[in-house]
LUMLUMSE-140194 format. One line per field, with one value per residue: x, y, z of N, C-alpha, C in turn. Coordinates in nm, 2 decimals. Layout:
<pts>
nX X | ...
nY Y | ...
nZ Z | ...
caX X | ...
caY Y | ...
caZ Z | ...
cX X | ...
cY Y | ...
cZ Z | ...
</pts>
This chain:
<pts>
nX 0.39 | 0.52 | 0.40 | 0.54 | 0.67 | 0.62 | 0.35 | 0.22 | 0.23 | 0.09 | -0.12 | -0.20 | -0.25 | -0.48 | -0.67 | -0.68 | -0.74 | -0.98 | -1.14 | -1.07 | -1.24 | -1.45 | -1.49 | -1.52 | -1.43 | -1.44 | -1.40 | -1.16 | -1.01 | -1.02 | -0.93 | -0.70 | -0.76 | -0.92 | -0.77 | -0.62 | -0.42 | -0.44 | -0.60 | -1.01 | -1.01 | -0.75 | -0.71 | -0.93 | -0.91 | -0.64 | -0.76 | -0.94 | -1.20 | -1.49 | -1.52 | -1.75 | -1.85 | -1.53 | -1.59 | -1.79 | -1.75 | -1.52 | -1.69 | -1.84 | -1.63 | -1.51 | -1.71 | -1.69 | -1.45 | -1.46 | -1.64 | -1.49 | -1.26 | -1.24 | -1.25 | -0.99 | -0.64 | -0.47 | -0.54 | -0.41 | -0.23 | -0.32 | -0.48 | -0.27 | -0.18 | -0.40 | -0.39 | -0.16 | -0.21 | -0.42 | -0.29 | -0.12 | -0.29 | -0.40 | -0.16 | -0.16 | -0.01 | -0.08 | -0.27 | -0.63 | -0.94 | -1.19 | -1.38 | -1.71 | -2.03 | -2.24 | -2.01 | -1.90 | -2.10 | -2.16 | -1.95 | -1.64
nY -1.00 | -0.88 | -0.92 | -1.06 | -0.86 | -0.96 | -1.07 | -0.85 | -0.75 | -0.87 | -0.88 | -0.64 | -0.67 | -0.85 | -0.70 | -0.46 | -0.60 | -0.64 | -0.43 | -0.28 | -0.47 | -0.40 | -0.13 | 0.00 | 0.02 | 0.25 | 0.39 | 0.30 | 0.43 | 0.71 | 0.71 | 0.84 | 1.15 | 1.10 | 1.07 | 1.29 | 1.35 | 1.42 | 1.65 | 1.62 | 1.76 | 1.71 | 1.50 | 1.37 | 1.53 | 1.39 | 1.08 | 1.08 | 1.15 | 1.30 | 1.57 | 1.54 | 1.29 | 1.18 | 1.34 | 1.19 | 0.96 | 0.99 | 1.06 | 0.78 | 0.64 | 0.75 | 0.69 | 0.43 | 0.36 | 0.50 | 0.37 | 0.09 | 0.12 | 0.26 | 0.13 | -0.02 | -0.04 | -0.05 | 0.17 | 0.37 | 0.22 | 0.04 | 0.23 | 0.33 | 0.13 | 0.08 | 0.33 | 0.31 | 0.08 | 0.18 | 0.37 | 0.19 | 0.11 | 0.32 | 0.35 | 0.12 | -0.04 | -0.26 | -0.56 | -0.55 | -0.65 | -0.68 | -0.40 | -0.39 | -0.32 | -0.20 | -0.12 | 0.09 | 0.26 | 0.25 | 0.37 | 0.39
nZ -2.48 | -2.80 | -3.12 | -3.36 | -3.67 | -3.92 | -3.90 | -3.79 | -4.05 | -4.19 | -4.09 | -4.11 | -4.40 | -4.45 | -4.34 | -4.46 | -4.69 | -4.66 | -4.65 | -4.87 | -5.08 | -5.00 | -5.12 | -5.43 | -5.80 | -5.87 | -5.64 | -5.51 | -5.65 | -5.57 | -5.35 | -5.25 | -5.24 | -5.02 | -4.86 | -4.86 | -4.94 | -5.22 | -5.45 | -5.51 | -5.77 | -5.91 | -5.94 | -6.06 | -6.32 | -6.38 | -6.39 | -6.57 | -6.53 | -6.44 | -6.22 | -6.02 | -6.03 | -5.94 | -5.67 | -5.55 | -5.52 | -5.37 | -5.13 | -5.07 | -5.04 | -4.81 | -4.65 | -4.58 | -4.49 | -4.26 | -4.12 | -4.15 | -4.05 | -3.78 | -3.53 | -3.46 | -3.38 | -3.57 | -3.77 | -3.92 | -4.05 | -4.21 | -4.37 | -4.51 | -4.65 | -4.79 | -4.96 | -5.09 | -5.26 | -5.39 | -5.55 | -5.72 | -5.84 | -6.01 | -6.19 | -6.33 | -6.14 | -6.03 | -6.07 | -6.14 | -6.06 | -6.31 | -6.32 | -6.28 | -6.48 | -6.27 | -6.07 | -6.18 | -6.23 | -6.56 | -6.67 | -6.78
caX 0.48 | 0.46 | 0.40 | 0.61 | 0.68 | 0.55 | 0.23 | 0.18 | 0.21 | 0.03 | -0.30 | -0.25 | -0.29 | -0.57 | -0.72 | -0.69 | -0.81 | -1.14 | -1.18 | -1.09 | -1.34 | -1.57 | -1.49 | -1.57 | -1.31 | -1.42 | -1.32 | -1.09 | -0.90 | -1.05 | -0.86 | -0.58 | -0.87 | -1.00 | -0.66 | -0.61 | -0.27 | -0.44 | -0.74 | -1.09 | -0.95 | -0.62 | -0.75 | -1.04 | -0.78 | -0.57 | -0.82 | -1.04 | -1.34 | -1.53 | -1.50 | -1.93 | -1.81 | -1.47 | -1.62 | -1.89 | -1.68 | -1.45 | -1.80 | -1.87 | -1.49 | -1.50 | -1.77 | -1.68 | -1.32 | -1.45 | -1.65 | -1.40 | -1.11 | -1.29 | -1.20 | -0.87 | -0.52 | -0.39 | -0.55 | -0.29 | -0.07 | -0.39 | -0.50 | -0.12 | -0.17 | -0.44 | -0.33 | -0.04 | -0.29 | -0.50 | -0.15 | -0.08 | -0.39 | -0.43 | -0.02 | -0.14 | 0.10 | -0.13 | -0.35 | -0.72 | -1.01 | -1.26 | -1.50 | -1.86 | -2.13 | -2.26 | -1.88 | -1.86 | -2.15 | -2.17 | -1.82 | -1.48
caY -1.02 | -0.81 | -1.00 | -1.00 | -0.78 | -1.02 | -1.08 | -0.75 | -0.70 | -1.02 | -0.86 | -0.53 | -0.63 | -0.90 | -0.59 | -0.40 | -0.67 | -0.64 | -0.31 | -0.27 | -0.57 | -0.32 | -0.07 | -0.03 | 0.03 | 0.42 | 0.41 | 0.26 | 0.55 | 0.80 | 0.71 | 0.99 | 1.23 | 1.08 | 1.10 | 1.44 | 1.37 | 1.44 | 1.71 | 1.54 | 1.79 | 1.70 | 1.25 | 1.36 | 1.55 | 1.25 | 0.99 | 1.12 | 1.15 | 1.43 | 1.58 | 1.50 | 1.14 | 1.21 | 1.35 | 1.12 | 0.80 | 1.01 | 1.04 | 0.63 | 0.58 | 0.83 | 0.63 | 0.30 | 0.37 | 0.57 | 0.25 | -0.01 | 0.20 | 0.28 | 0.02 | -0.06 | 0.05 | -0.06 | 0.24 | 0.43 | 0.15 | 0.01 | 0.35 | 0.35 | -0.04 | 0.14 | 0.46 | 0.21 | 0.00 | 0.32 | 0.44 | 0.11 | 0.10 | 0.38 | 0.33 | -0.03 | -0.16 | -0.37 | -0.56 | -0.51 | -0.71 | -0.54 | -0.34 | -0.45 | -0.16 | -0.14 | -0.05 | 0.21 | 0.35 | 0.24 | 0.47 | 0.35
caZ -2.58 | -2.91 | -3.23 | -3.47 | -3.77 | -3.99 | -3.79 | -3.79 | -4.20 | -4.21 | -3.99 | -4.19 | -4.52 | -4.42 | -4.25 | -4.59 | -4.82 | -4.65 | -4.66 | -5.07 | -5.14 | -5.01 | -5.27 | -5.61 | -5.93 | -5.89 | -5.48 | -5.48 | -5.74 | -5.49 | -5.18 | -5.22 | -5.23 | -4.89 | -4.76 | -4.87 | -5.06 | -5.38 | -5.49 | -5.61 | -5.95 | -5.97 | -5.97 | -6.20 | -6.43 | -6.37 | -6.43 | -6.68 | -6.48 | -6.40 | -6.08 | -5.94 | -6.03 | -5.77 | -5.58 | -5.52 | -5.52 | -5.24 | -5.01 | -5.05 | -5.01 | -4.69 | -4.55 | -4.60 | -4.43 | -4.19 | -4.06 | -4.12 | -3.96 | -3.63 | -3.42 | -3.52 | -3.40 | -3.70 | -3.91 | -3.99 | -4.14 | -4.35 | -4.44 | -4.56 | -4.76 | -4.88 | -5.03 | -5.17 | -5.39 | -5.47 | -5.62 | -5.80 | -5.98 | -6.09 | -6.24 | -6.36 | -6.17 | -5.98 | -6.09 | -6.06 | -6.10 | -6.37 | -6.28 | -6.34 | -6.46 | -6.13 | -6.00 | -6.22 | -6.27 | -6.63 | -6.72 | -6.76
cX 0.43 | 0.50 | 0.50 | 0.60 | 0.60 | 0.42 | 0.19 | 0.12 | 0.10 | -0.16 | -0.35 | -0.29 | -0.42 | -0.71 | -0.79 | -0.74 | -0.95 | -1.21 | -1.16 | -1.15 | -1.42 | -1.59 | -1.49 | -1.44 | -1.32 | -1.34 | -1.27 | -0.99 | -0.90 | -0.94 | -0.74 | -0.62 | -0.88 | -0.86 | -0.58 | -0.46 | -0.33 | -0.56 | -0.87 | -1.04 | -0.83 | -0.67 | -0.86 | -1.02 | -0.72 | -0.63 | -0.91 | -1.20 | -1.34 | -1.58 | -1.61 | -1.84 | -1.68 | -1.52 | -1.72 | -1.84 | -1.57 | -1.56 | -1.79 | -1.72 | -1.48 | -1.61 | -1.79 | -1.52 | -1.35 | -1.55 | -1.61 | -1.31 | -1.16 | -1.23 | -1.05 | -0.75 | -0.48 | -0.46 | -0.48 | -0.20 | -0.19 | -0.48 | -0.39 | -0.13 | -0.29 | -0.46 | -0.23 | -0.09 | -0.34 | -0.39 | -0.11 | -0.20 | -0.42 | -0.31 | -0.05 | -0.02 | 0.05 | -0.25 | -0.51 | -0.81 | -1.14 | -1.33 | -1.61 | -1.92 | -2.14 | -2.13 | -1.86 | -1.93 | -2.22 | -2.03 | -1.70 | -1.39
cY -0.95 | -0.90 | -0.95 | -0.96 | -0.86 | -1.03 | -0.96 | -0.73 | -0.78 | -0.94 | -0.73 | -0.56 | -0.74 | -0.78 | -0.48 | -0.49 | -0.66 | -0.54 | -0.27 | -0.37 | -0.48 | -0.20 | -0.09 | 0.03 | 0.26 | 0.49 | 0.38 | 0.37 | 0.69 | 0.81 | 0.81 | 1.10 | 1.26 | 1.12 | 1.24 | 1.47 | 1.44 | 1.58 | 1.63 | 1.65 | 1.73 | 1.54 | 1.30 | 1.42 | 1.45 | 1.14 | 0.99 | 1.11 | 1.32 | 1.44 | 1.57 | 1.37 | 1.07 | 1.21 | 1.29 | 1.00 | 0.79 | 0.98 | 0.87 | 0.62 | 0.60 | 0.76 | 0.46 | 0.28 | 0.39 | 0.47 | 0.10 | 0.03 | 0.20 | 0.21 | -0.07 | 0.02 | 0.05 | 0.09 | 0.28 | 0.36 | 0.06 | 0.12 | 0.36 | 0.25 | 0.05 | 0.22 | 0.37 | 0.19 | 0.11 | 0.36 | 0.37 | 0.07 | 0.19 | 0.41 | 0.20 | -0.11 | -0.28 | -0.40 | -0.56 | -0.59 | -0.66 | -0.48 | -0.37 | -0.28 | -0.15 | -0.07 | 0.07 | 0.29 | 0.38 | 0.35 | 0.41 | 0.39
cZ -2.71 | -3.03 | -3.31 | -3.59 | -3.84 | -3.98 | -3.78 | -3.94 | -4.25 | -4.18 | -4.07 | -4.32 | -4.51 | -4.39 | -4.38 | -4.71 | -4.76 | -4.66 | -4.80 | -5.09 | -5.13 | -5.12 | -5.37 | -5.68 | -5.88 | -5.74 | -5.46 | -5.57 | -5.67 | -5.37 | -5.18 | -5.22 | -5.07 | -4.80 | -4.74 | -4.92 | -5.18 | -5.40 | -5.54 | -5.81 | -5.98 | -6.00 | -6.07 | -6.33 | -6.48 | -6.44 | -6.56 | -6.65 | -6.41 | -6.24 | -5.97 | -5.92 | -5.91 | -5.69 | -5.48 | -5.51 | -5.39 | -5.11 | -5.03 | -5.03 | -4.80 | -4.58 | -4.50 | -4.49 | -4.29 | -4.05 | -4.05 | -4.03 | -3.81 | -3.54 | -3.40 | -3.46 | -3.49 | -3.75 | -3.99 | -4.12 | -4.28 | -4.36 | -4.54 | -4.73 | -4.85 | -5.00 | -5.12 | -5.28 | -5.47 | -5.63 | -5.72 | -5.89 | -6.07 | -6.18 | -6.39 | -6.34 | -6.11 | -6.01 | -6.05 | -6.16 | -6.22 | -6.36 | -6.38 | -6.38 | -6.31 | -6.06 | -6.06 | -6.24 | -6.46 | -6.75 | -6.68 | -6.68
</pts>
């Protein structure tokens, strides 16, 4: 019997809150980078960060995904939840907890 829809969105974004705890304020603005919607220039244009600092928050993003996702059929659809939030923080439409120094690196 296949679960239902709910039970699905339910396991996806459970699936996805564990895997953005694991990221930081700077990887979690990366993830359109990692997913290759975006350029690390065009988000470090975008964000106001210089593109080492992208590009280096894409690699820890890329490797953090790339061993949560593994095992998963879900990826796709919380790769998806992912890219969402990425989208909505860096908008402020969703809120986001604040980044500590350590998260950032000591840079806003």
């Amino acid at each position: 019997m296949k679960p239902a829809v709910g039970q699905d969105r339910t396991a996806i974004n459970d699936a996805a809150d564990e895997v953005w705890a694991q990221l930081n304020h700077r990887e979690r603005l990366a993830l359109p980078s990692v997913g290759g919607e975006r350029t690390v220039r065009d988000l470090a244009d975008e964000l106001g960060m210089s593109k080492s600092t992208v590009a280096r928050a894409k690699d820890a993003a890329e490797a953090i995904l790339a061993a949560a996702l593994q095992a998963t059929d879900d990826s796709a659809a919380i790769a998806a939840e992912l890219l969402r939030r990425s989208a909505a923080l860096a908008d402020g439409t969703e809120p986001a907890t604040s980044p500590s120094f350590s998260d950032t690196g000591g840079e806003p």
